[in-house]
LUMLO-970839 format. One record per residue (C-alpha): y, x, z; residue in three letters; residue number from 0. Coordinates in nm, 2 decimals, always signed. Each point is the difference from the previous one (the first is absolute). Example, Ala and Ser with C-alpha at 12.3 -4.5 7.8 and 13.67 -1.06 7.14 Angstrom:
> -0.45; +1.23; +0.78; ALA; 0
> +0.34; +0.14; -0.07; SER; 1
// end
This chain:
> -6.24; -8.45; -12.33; UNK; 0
> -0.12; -0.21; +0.30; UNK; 1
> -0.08; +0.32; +0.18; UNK; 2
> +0.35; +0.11; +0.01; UNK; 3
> +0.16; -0.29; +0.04; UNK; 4
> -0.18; -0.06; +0.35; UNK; 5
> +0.07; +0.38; +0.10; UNK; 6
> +0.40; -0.07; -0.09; UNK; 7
> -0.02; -0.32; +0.27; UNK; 8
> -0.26; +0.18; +0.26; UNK; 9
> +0.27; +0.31; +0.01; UNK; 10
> +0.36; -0.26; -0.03; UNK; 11
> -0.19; -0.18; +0.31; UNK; 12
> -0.05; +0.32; +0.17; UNK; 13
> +0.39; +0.10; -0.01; UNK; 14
> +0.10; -0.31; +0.09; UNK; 15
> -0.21; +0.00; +0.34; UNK; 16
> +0.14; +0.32; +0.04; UNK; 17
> +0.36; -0.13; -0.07; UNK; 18
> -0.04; -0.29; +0.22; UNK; 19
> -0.13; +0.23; +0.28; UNK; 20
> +0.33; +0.20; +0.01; UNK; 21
> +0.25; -0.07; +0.31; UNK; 22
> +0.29; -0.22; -0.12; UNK; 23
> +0.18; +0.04; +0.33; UNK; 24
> +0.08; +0.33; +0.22; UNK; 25
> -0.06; -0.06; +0.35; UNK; 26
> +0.32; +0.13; +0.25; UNK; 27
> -0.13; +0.05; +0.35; UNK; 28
> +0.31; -0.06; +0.26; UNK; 29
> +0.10; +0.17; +0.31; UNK; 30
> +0.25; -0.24; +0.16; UNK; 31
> +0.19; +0.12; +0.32; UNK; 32
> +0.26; -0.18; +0.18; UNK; 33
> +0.16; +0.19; +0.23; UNK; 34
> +0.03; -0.12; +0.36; UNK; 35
> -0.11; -0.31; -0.05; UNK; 36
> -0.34; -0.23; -0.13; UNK; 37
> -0.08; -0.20; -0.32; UNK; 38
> +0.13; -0.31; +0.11; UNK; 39
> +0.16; -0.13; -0.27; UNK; 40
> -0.01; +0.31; -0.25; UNK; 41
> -0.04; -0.05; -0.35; UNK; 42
> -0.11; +0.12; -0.34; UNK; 43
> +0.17; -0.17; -0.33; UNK; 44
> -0.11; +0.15; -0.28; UNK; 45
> +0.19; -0.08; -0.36; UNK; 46
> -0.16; +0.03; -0.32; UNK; 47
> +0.21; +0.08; -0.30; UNK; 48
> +0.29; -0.17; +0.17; UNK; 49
> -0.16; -0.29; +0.16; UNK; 50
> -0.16; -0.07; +0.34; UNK; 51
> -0.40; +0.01; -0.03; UNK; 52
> -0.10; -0.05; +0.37; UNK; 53
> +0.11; +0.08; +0.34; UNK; 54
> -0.27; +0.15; +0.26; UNK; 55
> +0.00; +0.03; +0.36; UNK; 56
> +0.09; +0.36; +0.12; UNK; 57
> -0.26; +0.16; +0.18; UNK; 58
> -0.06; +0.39; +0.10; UNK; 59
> -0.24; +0.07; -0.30; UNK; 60
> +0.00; -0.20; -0.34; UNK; 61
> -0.12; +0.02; -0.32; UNK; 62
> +0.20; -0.13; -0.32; UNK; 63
> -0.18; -0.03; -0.32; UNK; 64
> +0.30; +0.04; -0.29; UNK; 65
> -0.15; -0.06; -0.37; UNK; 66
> +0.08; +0.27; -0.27; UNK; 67
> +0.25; -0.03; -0.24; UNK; 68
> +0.28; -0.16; +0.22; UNK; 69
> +0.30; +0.10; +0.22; UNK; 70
> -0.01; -0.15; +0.39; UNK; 71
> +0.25; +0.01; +0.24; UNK; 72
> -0.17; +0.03; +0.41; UNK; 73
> +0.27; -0.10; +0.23; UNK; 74
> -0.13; +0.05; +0.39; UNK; 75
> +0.16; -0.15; +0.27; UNK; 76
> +0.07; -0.20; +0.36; UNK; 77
> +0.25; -0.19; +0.16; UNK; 78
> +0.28; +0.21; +0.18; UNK; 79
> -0.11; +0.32; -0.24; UNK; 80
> +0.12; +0.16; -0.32; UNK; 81
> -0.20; -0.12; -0.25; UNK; 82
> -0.14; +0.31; -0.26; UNK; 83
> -0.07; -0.06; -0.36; UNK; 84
> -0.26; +0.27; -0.21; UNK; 85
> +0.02; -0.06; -0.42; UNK; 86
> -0.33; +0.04; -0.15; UNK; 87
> -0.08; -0.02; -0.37; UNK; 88
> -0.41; +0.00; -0.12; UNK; 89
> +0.08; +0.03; -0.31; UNK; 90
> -0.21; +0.33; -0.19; UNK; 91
> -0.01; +0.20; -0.32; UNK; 92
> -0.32; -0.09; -0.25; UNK; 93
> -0.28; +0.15; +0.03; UNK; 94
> +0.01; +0.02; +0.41; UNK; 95
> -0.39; -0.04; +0.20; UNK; 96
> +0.07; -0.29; +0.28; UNK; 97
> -0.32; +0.11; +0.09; UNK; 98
> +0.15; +0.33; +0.10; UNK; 99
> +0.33; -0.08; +0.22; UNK; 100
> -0.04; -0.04; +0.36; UNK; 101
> +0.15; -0.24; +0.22; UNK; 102
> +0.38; +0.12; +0.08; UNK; 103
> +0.07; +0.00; +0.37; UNK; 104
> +0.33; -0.07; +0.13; UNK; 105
> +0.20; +0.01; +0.34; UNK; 106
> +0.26; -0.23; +0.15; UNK; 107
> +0.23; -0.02; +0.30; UNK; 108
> +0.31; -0.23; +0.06; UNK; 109
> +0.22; +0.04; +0.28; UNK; 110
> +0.19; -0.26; +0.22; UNK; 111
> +0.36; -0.10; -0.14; UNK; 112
> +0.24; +0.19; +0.21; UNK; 113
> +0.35; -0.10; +0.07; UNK; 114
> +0.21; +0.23; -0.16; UNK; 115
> -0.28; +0.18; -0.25; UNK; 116
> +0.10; -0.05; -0.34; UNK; 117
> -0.35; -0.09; -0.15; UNK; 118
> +0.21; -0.07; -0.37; UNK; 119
> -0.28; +0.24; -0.14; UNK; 120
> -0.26; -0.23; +0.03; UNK; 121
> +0.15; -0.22; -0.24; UNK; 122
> -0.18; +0.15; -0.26; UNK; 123
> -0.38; +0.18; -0.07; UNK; 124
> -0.09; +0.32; +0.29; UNK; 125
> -0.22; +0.08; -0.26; UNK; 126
> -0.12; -0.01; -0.42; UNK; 127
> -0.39; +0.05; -0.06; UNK; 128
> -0.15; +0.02; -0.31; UNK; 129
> -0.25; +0.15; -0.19; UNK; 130
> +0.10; +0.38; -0.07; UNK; 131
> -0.21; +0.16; -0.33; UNK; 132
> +0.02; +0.40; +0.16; UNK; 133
> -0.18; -0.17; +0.33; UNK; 134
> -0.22; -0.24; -0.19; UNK; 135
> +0.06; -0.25; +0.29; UNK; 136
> +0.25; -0.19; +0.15; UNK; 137
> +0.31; +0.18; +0.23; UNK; 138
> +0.36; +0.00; +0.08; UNK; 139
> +0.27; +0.01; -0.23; UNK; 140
> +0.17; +0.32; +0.16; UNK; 141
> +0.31; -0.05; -0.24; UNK; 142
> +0.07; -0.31; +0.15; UNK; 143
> -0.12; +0.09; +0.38; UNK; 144
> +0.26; +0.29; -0.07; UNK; 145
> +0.32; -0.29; -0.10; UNK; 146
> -0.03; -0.13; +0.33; UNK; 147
> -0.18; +0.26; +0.28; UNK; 148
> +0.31; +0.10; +0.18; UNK; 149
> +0.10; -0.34; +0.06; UNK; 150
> -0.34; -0.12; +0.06; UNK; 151
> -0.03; +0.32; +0.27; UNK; 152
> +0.31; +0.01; +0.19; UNK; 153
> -0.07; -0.41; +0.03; UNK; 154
> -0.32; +0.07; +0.13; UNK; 155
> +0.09; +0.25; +0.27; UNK; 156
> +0.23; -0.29; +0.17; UNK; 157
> -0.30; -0.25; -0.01; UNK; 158
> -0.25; +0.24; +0.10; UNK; 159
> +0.27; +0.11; +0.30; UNK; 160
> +0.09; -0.33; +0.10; UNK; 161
> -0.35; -0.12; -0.01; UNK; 162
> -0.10; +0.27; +0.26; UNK; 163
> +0.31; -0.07; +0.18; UNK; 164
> -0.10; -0.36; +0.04; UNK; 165
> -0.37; +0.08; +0.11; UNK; 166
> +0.10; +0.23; +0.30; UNK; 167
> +0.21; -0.28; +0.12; UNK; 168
> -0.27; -0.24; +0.01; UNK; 169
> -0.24; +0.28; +0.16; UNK; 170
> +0.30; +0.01; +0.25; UNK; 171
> +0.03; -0.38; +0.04; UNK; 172
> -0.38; -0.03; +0.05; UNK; 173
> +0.04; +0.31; +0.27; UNK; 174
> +0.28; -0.18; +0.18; UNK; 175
> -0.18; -0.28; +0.04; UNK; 176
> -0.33; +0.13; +0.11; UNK; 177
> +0.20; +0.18; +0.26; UNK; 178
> +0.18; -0.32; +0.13; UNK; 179
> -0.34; -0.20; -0.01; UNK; 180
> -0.16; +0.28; +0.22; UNK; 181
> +0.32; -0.01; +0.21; UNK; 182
> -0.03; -0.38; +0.05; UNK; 183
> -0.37; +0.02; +0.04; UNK; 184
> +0.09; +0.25; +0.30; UNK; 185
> +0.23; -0.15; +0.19; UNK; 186
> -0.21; -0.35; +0.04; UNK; 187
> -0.23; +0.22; +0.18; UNK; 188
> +0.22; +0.19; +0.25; UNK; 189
> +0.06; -0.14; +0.31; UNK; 190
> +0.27; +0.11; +0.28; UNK; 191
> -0.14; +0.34; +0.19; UNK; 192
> +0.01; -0.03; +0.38; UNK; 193
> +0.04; +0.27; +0.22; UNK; 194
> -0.11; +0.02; +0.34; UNK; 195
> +0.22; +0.13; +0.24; UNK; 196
> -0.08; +0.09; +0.40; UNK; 197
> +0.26; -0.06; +0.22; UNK; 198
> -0.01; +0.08; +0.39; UNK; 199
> +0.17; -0.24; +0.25; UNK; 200
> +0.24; +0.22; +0.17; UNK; 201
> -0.01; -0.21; +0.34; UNK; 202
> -0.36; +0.09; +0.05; UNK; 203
> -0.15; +0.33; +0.19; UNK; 204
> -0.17; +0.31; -0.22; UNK; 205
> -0.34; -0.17; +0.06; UNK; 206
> +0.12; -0.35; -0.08; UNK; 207
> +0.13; +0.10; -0.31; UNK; 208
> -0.28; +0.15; -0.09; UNK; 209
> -0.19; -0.40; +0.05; UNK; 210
> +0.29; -0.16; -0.12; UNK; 211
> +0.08; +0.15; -0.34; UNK; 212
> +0.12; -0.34; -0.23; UNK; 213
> -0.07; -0.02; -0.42; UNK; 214
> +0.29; -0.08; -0.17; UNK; 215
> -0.02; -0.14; -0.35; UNK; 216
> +0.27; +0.12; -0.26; UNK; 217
> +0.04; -0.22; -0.30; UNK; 218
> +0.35; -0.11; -0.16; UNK; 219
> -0.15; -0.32; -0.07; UNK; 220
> -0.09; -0.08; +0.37; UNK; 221
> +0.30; -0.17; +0.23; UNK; 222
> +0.07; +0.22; +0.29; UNK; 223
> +0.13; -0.14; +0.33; UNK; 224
> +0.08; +0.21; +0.35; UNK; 225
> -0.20; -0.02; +0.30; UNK; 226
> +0.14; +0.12; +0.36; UNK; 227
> -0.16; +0.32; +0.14; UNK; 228
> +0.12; +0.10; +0.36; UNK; 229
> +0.38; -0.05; +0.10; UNK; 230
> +0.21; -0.05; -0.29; UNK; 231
> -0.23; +0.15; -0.24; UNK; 232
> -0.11; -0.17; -0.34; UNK; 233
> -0.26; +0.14; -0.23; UNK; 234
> -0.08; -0.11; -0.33; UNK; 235
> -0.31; -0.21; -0.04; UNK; 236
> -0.18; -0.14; -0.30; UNK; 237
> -0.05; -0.33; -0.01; UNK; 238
> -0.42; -0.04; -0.12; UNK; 239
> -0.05; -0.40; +0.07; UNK; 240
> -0.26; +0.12; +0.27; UNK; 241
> +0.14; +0.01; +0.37; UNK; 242
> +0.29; +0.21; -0.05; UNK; 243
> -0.11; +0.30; -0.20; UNK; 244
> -0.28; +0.03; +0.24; UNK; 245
> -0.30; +0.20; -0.10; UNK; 246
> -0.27; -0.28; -0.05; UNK; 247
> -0.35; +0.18; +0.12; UNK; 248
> -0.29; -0.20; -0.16; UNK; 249
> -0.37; +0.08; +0.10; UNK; 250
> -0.28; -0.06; -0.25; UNK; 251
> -0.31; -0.12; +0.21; UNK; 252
> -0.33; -0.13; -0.10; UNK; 253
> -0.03; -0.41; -0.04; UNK; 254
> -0.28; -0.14; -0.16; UNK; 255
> -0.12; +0.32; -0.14; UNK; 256
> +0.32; +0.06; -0.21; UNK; 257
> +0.32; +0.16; +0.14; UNK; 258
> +0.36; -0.15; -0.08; UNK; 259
> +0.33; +0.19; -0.07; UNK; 260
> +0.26; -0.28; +0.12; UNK; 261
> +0.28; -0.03; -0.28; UNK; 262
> +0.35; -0.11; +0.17; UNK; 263
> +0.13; -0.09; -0.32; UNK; 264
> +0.10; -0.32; -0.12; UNK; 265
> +0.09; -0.24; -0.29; UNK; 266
> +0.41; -0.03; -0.15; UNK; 267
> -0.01; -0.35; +0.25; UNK; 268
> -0.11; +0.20; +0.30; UNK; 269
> -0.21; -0.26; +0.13; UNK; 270
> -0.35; +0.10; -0.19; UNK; 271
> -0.15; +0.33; +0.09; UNK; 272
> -0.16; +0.18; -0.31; UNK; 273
> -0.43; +0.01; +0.01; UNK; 274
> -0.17; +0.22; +0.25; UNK; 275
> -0.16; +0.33; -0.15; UNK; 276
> -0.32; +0.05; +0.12; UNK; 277
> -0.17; +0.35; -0.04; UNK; 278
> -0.28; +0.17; +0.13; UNK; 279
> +0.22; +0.25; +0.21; UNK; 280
> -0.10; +0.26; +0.28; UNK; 281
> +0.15; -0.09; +0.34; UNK; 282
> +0.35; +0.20; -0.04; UNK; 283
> +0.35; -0.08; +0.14; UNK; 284
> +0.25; -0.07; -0.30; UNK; 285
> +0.36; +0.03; +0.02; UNK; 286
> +0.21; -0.29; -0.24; UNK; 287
> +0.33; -0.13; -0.05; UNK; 288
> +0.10; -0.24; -0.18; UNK; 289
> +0.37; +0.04; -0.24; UNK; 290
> +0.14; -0.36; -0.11; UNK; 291
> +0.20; +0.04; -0.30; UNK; 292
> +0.15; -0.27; -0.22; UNK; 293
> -0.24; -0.01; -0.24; UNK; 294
> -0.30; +0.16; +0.20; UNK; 295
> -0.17; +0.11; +0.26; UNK; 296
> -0.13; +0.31; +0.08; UNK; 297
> -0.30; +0.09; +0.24; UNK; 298
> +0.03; +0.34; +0.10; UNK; 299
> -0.36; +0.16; +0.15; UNK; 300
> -0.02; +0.40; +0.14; UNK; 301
> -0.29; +0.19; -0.07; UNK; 302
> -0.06; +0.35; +0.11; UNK; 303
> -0.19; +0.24; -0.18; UNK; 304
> -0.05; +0.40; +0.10; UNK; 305
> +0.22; -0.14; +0.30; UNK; 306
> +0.28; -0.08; -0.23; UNK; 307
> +0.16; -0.35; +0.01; UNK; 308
> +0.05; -0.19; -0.32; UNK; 309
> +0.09; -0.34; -0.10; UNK; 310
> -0.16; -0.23; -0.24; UNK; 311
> +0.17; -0.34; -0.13; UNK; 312
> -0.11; -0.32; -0.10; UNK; 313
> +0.30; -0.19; -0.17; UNK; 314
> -0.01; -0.39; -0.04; UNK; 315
> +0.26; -0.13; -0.26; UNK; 316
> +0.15; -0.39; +0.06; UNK; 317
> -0.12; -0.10; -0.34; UNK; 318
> -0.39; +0.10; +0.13; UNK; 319
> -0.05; +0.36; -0.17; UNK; 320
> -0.20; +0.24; +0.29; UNK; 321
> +0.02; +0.40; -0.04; UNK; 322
> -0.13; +0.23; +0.19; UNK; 323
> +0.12; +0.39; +0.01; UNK; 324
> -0.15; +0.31; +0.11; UNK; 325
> +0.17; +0.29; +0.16; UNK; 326
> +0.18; +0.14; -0.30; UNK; 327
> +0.10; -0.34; -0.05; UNK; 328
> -0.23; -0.12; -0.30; UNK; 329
> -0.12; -0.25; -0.10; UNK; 330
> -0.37; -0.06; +0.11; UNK; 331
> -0.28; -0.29; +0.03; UNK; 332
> -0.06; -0.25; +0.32; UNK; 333
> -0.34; +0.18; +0.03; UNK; 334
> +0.18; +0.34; -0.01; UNK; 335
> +0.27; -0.07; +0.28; UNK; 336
> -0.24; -0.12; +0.22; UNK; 337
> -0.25; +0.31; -0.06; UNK; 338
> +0.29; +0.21; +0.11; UNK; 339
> +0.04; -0.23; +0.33; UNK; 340
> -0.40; +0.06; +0.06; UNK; 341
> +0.03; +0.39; -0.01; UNK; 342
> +0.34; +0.06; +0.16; UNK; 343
> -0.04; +0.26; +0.28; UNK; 344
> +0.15; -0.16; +0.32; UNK; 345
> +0.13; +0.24; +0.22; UNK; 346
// end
């Protein structure tokens, strides 16, 4: 009697650990999309049998944990977007393994609230899971998917439309104002082009001209005033704040062991001349000018290379920014400007 009465509580024991070991809830990963925008401020509420439970954070990928035997309403949403409901009841027939359902995976997206959408289909469920027998799991109630799909669709299309609508104008925006950054970027950097022109004094004799061909500067920002030539005569001169649009010849000679380029440019007072460059330079004869301009000043230097005549710039701003510029008129180092001085070919 003893004997069986102890096998009757070893085997109750043994069902009840078994029992106890069964799943009492169904575990619901999540998908969450929001289109064209983050999960600031998203949302999941989720109702069970009629009343609010909890409400979670949205996030990308979740996992919801629903206990068997109960109906739950999931309602996703965000500020400024549609807000989507899913209906899910856990409830299942006797007999049914926990043991042997798998997690049911679900998607979600929600869409921005568009002016002039009607979004009155998301007053109610998108969607009714429950168990189905024929499956043995959990799915979509297709009768009740079926009540409402052409709404649902045709509601959809407008979202998914204006959605895309809305994200090529902000690729568009972000275009524009990459462009207009670049553009603003640019045109700090430009500064006037001059052009040298060679013009012959007519008073002068074929072999005179020849020794007395004068640089003239052409710049828009630069005043221009008239200087007599011959009888009558007047020929346009720039004014360059050195002599009277002179060429200023400047030789670079040895002092101390290091060779000087002599700058004739000064401060916005006048009165203080800008520091001295000294370089280690080969003895060659330079060319400069110097262009006064309201806000700058511009030292112009030729060099010659393969017996052709360029010019290089170094530009002093008022407020104390120094650029120098080769001969395509880029920017370029102090070091680099003054390498170009060192090899220039002097015819």
């Amino acid at each position: 009697m003893t004997k069986h009465l102890l096998i009757f509580i070893f085997v109750s024991l043994f069902f009840s650990k078994v029992n106890a070991a069964e799943p009492k809830s169904l575990v619901v990963p999540v998908l969450f999309t929001i289109e064209n925008g983050n999960y600031d401020l998203s949302y999941v509420v989720v109702k069970k049998n009629g009343v609010a439970l909890f409400t979670k954070t949205g996030e990308k990928n979740m996992k919801l944990k629903l206990e068997y035997g109960n109906e739950y309403l999931l309602c996703f949403g965000k500020e400024g977007y549609i807000t989507k409901q899913i209906l899910f009841n856990t409830s299942l027939p006797e007999g049914i393994d926990t043991n042997a359902l798998e997690p049911y995976k679900i998607g979600v997206r929600i869409f921005k609230q568009y002016e002039g959408v009607n979004i009155v289909i998301y007053n109610q469920p998108v969607g009714f899971i429950h168990f189905i027998p024929e499956d043995e799991g959990f799915g979509y109630d297709t009768d009740y998917t079926k009540s409402i799909l052409s709404e649902l669709e045709a509601t959809e299309n407008i979202l998914i439309q204006k959605s895309k609508e809305e994200k090529k104008k902000q690729e568009n925006d972000a275009l524009d104002k990459k462009k207009e950054v670049k553009k603003e970027s640019e045109k700090k950097e430009i500064i006037p082009e001059v052009k040298i022109e060679l013009v012959q004094d007519s008073t002068s004799s074929d072999v005179e001209k020849g020794n007395q061909i004068k640089e003239v500067v052409k710049n828009d920002s630069l005043p221009i005033k008239k200087a007599k030539v011959g009888e009558g005569e007047e020929q346009p001169v720039t004014n360059l704040g050195i002599g009277d649009g002179e060429d200023q010849k400047g030789k670079v000679s040895m002092d101390s062991g290091e060779d000087k380029i002599q700058q004739h440019l000064y401060v916005a007072s006048g009165e203080e001349p800008i520091e001295e460059k000294n370089s280690v330079l080969p003895e060659v004869e330079t060319i400069t000018r110097e262009i006064v301009e309201k806000n700058r000043k511009i030292t112009e230097v030729e060099v010659y290379f393969e017996e052709k005549k360029s010019i290089i710039r170094k530009v002093v701003y008022n407020w104390g920014g120094v650029y120098y510029y080769n001969i395509d008129n880029k920017t370029i180092s102090e070091d680099q400007f003054y390498s170009i001085i060192k090899n220039s070919k002097r015819r």
